[in-house]
C-alpha positions in Angstrom: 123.2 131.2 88.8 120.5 128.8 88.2 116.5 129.5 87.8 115.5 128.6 91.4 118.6 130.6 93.1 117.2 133.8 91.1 113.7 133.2 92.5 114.2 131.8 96.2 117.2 132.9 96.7 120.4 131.6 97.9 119.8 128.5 100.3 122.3 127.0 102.6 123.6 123.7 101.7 124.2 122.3 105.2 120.8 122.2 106.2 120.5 119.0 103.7 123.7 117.4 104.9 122.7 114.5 107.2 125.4 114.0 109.5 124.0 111.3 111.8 120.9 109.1 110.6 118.9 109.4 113.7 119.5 112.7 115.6 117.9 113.3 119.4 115.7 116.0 117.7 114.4 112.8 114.9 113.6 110.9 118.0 111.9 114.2 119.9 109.9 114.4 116.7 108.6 110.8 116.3 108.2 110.5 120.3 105.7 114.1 119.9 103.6 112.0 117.5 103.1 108.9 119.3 102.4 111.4 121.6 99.9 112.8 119.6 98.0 109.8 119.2 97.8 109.1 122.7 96.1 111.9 123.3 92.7 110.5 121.0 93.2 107.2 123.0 92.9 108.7 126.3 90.4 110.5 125.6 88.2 107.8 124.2 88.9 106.2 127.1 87.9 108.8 129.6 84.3 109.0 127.5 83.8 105.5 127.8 84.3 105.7 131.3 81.4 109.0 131.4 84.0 111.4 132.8 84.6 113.6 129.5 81.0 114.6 127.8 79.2 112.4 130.6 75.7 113.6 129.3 76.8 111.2 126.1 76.5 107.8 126.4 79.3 105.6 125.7 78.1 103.5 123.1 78.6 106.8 121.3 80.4 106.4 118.0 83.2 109.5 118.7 85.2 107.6 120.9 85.5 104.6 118.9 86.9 107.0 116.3 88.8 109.1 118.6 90.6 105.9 119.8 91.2 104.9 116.1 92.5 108.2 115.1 94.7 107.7 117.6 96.1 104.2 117.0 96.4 105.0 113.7 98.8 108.5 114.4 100.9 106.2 116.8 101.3 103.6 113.7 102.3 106.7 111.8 105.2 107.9 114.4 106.6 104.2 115.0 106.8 104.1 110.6 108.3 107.4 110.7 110.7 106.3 113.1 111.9 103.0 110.6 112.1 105.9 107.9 108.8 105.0 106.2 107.5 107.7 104.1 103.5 106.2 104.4 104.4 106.5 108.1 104.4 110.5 107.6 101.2 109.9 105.1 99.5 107.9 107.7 100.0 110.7 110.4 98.9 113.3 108.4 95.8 112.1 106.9 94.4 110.4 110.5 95.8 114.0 112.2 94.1 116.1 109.2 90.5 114.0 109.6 90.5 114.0 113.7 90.6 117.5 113.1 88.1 118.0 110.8 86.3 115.4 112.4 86.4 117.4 115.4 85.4 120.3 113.9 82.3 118.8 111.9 80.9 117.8 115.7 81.3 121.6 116.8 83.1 120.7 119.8 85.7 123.1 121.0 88.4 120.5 121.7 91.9 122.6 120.5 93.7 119.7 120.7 94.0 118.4 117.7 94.4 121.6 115.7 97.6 122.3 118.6 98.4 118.8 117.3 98.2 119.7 113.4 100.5 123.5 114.3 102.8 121.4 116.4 103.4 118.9 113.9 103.9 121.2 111.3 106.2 124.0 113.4 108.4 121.2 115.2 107.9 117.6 113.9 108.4 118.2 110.6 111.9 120.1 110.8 113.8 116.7 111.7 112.2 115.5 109.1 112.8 116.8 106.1 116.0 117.2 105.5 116.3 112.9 105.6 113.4 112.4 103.6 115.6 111.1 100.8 116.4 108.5 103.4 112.5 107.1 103.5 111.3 104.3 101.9 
């Protein structure tokens, strides 16, 4: 019995088999991230436009970063997607500083931290087990 199974336990061995490279939950999980980053985009736009915070005005400097948090967490989920491991940096980091971002402002805008629970709850469990496939 080796050190880690006397610590964690014995782990099953067929969650780290890859059977096919590219499973329909792999794609789910990249598609929820470009997802992800649309929703920064859209929501750029829609302030630009004066319809979400209309009492800012749009040469406010939130939505340019809102929209380039989001292009860069859609540039993370297509690099994901060609088994990229700064694809999964990328995502993270622009996820983990809209958050904060959105935090720092005191807005009370959820979606983001949804973003960072989903992520971490369903995108991620595709995801691991091939991570000895990323580049």
């Amino acid at each position: 019995m080796s050190n880690d199974e006397e610590i964690f336990g014995k782990r099953p061995k067929e969650y780290f088999e890859i059977k096919e490279k590219r499973p329909l939950t792999f794609l789910l999980s990249c598609l929820y991230m470009g997802f992800m980053g649309s929703i920064p985009i859209f929501l750029g736009i829609l302030g630009f436009m004066e319809i979400y915070f209309p009492e800012i005005s749009s040469w406010y400097w939130f939505f340019i970063l809102n929209i380039v948090f989001g292009i860069l967490m859609i540039l993370g989920a297509v690099k994901t997607y060609k088994f990229k491991k700064i694809g999964i940096y990328l995502f993270i980091s622009a996820l983990i500083t809209d958050v904060l971002f959105h935090l720092s402002l005191g807005w009370e805008e959820l979606d983001a931290i949804h973003g960072l629970y989903f992520f971490i709850g369903f995108a991620l469990v595709p995801i691991i087990p091939r991570w000895k496939l990323f580049e």
